[in-house]
N, C-alpha and C positions, 0 to 999 in steps of 0.2 A: 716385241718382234711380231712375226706373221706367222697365220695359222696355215699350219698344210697339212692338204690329203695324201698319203701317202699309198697306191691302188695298186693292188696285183692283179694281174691277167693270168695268171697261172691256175690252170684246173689241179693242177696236185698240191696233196697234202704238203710232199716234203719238197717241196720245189726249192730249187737252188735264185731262183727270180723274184721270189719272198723272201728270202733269207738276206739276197743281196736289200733290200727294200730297207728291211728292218734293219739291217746295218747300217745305210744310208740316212735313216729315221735315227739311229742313235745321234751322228755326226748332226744333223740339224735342231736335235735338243741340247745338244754342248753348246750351240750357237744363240740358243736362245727363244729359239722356234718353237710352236704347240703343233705337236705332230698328230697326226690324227689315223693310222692304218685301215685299207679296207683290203680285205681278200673277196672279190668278187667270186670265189668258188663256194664262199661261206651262204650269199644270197638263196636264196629256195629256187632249185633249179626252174619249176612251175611258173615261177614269176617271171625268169628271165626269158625263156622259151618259149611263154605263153604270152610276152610281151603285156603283161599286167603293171599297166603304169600306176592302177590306185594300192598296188599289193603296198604292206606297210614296210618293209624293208627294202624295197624300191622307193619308196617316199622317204626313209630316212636317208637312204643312200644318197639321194637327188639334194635331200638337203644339205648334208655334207660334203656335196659341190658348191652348194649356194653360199655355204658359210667361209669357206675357205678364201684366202688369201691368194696361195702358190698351189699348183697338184702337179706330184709325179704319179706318171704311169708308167708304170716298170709289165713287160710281157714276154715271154719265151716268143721265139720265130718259129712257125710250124708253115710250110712252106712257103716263105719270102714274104710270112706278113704276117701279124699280129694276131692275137688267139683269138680263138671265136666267142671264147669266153667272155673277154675283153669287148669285143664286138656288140658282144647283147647286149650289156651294160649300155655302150656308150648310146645304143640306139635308141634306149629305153630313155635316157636323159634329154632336157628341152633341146631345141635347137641349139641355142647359143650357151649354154650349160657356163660356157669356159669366158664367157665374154670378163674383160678386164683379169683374167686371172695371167699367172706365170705361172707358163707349165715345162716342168723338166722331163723328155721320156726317154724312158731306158728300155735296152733289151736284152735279151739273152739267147743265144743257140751255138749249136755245135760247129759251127764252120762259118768262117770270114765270108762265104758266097751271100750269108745274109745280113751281111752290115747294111744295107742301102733299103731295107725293109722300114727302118726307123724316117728315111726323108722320103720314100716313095710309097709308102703304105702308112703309116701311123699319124706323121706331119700334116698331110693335107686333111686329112680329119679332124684334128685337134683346130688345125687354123680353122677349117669350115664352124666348128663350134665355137667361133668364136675368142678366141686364146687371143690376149693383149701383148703376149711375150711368151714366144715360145724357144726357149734357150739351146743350144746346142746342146744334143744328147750322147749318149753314149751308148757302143753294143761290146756286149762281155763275150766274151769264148767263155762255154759249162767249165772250160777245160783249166781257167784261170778262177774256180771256184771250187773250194775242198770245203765238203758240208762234214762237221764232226758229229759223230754220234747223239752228242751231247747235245745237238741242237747250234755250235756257233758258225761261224763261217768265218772263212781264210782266204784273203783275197792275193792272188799273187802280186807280188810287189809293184809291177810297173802297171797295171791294171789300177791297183790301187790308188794311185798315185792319180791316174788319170780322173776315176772317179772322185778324190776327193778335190780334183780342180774343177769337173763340171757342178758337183754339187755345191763349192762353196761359189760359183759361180751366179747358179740359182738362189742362195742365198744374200748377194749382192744384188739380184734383179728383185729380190724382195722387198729390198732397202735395208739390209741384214748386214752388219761389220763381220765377218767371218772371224773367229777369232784365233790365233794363231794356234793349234794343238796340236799336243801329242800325240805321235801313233796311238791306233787305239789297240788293246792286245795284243 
């Protein structure tokens, strides 16, 4: 099967945007996939903000686009468009970063007013870098995400459902047989 990056744009630690990610990252190792996670919050802020393209964890970063098959970029909405976090990243990567890849991007925020952040803020970037297939994504309400103490995440039902059709979706543009499963949890 195909390897994907799986990127959070989320500056916090316990962000409900990673959580959703790594749950999504489970769902495409059932399928067969080498999932690969980066939490862009984890980078050395210096390198991102100092736009230090030779720093080393910006060059492994950059490669772990390069190696990649498929990438989701999952990001909370902080005024009707994509973190900034996310931002520095992506600007810090070549031009065409994404060329031939499939990319699935996801978001997350508190109110339906920023659903359109993902095709009018996030999309035209992605394509500008180059993205061979850029799939239909999905925006989550926080409100349809309950983070357990314990570290798991509980996706409300019909939310759920929707996510696991865009991501077996992308796992189809991968050339990926999705395989019929269980709820998980």
């Amino acid at each position: 099967m195909a390897t994907v990056l799986s990127v959070s744009g989320s500056p916090s630690a316990t962000s409900r945007t990673a959580r959703l990610l790594r749950h999504l990252d489970d769902r495409l190792r059932r399928q067969g996939h080498e999932v690969t996670p980066l939490d862009v919050r984890t980078l050395p802020a210096e390198a991102l903000l100092g736009a230090d393209f030779r720093h080393p964890a910006v060059v492994e970063a950059t490669a772990l686009f390069a190696e990649a098959d498929g990438v989701v970029i999952g990001t909370p909405v902080y005024k009707a468009a994509y973190s900034g976090l996310l931002k520095t990243l992506l600007d810090l990567l070549p031009q065409y970063a994404l060329t031939g890849k499939t990319v699935l991007p996801l978001a997350t925020g508190g109110s339906t007013a920023h659903v359109l952040a993902l095709d009018y803020a996030l999309r035209p970037v992605l394509s500008s870098m180059g993205a061979a297939h850029i799939v239909p994504g999905w925006f989550t309400l926080d409100t349809d995400l309950t983070a357990g103490a314990d570290g798991t995440l509980t996706v409300a039902p019909g939310t759920a459902e929707a996510l696991a059709q865009v991501t077996d979706a992308f796992s189809r543009a991968l050339g990926g047989r999705p395989a019929v499963l269980a709820p998980a949890g």
